[in-house]
N, C-alpha and C positions, 0 to 999 in steps of 0.2 A: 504493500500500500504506500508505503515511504516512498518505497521508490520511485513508483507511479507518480507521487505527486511534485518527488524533486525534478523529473524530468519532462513534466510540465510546466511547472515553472521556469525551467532554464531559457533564456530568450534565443530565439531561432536565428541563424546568421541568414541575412536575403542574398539570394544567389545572385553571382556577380555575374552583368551583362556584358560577356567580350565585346561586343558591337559596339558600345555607347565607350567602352575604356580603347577601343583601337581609333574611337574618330575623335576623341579629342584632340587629338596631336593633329590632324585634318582639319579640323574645325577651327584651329588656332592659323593656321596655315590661311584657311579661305579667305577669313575674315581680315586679311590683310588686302588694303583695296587694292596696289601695284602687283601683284601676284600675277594678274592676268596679263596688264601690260606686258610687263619680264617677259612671260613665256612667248608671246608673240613678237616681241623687239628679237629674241635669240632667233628665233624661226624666220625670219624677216630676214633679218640680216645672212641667217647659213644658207635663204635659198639663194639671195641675189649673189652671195660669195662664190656660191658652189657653179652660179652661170653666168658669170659673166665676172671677167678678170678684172676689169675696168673698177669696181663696186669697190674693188678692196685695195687698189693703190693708191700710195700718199695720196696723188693731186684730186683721185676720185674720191677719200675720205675725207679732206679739207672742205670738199664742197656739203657734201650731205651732214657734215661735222657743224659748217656755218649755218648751213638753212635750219636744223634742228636748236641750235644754240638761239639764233633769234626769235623764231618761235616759239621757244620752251621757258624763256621769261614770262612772256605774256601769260603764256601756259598755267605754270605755277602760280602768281596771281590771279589769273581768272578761276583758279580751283578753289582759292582760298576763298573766292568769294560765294562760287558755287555749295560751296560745303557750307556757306553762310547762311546758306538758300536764297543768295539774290543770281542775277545778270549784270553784266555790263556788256552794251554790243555800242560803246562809243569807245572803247580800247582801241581798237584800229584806228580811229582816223584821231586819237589823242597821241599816238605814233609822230603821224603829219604836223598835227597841230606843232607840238612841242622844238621837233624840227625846224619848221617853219619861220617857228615864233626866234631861235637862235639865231638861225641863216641870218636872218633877216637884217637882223639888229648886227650883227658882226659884219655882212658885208654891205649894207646899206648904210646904216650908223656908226660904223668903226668902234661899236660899242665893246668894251674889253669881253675875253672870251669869257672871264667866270660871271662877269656880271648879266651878260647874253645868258649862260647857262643856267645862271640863279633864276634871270628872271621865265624863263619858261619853266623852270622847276616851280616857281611860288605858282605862275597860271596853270600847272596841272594839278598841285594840292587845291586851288579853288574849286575847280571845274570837279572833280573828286567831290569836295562837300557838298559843293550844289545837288549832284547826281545823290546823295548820299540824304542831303534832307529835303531834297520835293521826294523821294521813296517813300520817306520815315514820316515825314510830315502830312503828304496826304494818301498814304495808305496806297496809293497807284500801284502798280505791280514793276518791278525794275525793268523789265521787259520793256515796257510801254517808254518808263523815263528814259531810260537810257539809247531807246532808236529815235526820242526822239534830239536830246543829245548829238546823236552819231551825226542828224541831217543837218543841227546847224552849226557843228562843227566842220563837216565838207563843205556847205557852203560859207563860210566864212573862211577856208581855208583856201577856198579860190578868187572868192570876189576880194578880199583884200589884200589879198598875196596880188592880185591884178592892178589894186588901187596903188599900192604900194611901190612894186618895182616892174609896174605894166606884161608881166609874165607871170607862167602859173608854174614857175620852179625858180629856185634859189641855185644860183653855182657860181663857181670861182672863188669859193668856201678857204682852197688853201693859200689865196693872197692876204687875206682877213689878219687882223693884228694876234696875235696870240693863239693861230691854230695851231702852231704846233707843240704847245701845252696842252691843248684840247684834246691831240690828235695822239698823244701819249698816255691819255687813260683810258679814251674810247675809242679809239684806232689802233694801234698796235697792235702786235703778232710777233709769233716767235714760229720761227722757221728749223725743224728737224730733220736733221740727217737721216734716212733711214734704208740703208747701203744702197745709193745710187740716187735715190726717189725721196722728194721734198715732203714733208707734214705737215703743215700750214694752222699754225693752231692761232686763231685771232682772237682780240679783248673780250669778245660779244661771247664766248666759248667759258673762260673765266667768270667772268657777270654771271653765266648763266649756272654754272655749278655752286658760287658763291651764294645767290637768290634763292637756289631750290634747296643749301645746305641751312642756313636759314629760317625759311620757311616751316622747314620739316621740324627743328629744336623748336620753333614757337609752336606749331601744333600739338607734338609730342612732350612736349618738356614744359611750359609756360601755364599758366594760368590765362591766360589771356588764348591759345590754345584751345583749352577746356569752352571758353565762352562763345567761340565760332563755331564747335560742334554741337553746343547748347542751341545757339539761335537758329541754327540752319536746322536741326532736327527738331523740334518743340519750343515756339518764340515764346509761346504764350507761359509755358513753364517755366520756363528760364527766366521768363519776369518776373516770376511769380517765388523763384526763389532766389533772385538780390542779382542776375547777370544781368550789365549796364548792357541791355539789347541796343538801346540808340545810341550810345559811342562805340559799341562796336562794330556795327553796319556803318555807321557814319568812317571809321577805319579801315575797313575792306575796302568802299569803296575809292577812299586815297591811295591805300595800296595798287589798286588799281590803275589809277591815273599816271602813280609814282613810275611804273612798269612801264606805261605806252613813254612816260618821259626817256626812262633809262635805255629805251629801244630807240627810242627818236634819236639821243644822240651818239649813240654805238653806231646806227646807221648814217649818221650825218656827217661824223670824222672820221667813218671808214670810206665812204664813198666820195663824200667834199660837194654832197648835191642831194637837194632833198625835192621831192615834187609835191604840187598841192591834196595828187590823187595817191599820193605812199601809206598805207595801212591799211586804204578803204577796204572793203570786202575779207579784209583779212579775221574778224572778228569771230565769226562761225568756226575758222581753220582752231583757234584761241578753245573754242567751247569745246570742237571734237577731241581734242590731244588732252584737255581735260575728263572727258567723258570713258574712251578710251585706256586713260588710266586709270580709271576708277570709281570718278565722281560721279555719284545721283542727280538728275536732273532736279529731285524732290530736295535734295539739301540735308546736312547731317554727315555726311558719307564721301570718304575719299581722301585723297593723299599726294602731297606735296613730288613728291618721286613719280608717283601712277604721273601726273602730269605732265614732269620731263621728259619719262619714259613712253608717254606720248606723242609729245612731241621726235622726241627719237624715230620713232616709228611712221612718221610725217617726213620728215628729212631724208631716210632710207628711200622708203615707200616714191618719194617723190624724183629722187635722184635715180633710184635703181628702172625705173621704168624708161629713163632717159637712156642708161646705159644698156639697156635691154631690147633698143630699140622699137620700144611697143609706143602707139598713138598716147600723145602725153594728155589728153582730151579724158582718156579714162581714170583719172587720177581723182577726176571727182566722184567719179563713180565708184571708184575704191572707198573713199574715202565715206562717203554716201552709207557701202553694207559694212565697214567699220566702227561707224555709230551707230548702226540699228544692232549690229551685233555686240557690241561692247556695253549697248542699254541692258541688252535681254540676260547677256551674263551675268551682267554686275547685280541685277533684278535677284535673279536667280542664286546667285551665290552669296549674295549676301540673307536674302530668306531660310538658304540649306544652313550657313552657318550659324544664323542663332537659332535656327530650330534647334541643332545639337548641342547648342551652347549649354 
């Protein structure tokens, strides 16, 4: 009878589920948003290596090295802000703007180079706040603000780039007083030996691993961090328990602006010539390389790397089809089933992984 009753009382061990102990290490793996970028930038890169010689020397890595490096700034700030849960689609043509606004004053007004350059840094922190409080202030949807943004930025970037210097581009950028102080932080390049054949590594290449290295310790490591995955995933909760939502949207969207400046004049004292139509349409390219790497359309979700690593994949993608000689016209169309595909995964694999969470 003891005994019976000791061994009813003993409490029963629950049997261990192998399936649920083999996926957490899987589970931990998914839910990292650049995961999926990685495995496609490798695949990406061994097919074009494996066909076509051209993809993988110096002078054909220097170029798809640069196209990915300046679009992978944008990149990483439009994700930051994405995760935010807003848009910016005036990023591109704050590119120009910012550009423009240098050019202008350096070879029109022999205005000194850092004073040119302060002064279109101060007008893209403004152009950032404005974008930043008609969002916050009247509740609009960023989308809406920000295209509408983008139209009077291009038009402004033509009619008074016209009024101004009676053309719609700036050049003769390297007679300008002080370019080549300019031309030493955002131009330069460092040229590698690598036995016989050049590697061409330029500023805009630097900038851009610096920005995406950055980015990543504030999301991951900051407090400030924590409050961009708060807003962008549940604004209303995040208010609700003390995150300053409107200085921190009001901050994504300066980072933002900060970005199209930093690209404006990487391009401006690499090339010594900036045009009124430089970034347009490039905004979308900015959202894909973000999406691709990881980020939710919905907000909450994504990562600073998925973006570069997006953009890597844009740079590749877009070079390798030159060298492969395929019609360069399909590039959007690539680019086209790499957002519908990079929606559906990121969907999907981020559902599977907190399911097993």
């Amino acid at each position: 009878m003891s005994t019976t009753t000791s061994a009813q009382s003993k409490p029963e061990t629950p049997p261990t589920d192998e399936r649920l102990a083999s996926s957490h290490g899987m589970a931990s793996i998914l839910r990292r948003p650049e995961v999926g970028a990685l495995v496609a930038a490798i695949a990406i890169f061994l097919f074009f290596a494996l066909t076509t010689e051209a993809f993988t020397r110096a002078s054909g890595a220097s170029t798809w090295i640069l196209t990915s490096s300046t679009v992978g700034i944008m990149a990483v700030a439009v994700s930051l802000l994405m995760i935010g849960g807003e848009f910016d689609l005036s990023a591109g043509a704050m590119w120009g703007t910012t550009g423009l606004t240098t050019g202008i004053l350096m070879t029109e007004y022999e205005l000194n180079v850092w004073l040119a350059i302060l002064a279109s840094l101060v007008l893209a922190i403004i152009i950032g706040v404005l974008n930043g409080l008609l969002v916050m202030r009247t509740g609009l949807p960023s989308f809406i603000v920000t295209l509408g943004t983008f139209f009077v930025l291009q038009g402004l970037n033509l009619g008074v780039t016209k009024i101004l210097i009676n053309q719609v581009s700036v050049t003769g950028l390297q007679d300008a007083p002080g370019y080549v102080q300019g031309q030493q932080l955002f131009g330069s390049f460092v040229k590698l030996d690598l036995g016989g054949s050049t590697l061409t590594i330029y500023a805009v290449t630097f900038w851009w691993v610096a920005v995406t290295a950055v980015a990543t310790w504030v999301l991951l490591r900051t407090r400030a961090g924590n409050w961009i995955f708060a807003v962008g995933g549940a604004q209303t909760s995040a208010r609700q328990v003390g995150v300053p939502v409107f200085r921190t949207k009001i901050g994504l969207f300066v980072t933002t602006s900060l970005a199209g400046w930093l690209v404006g004049m990487l391009g401006l004292f690499k090339t010594t010539t900036v045009q009124s139509v430089t970034g347009v349409g490039q905004e979308f390219i900015f959202i894909i390389c973000a999406v691709v790497g990881g980020c939710l359309l919905t907000g909450g979700y994504g990562s600073a790397v998925g973006a570069a690593l997006g953009a890597l994949i844009f740079g590749m993608v877009g070079q390798g089809i030159v060298y492969e000689g395929w019609d360069s016209d399909w590039l959007f169309a690539i680019l086209g089933v790499m957002l519908l595909g990079a929606v559906l995964v990121n969907n999907f694999v981020k559902s599977r992984a907190e399911a097993v969470r």
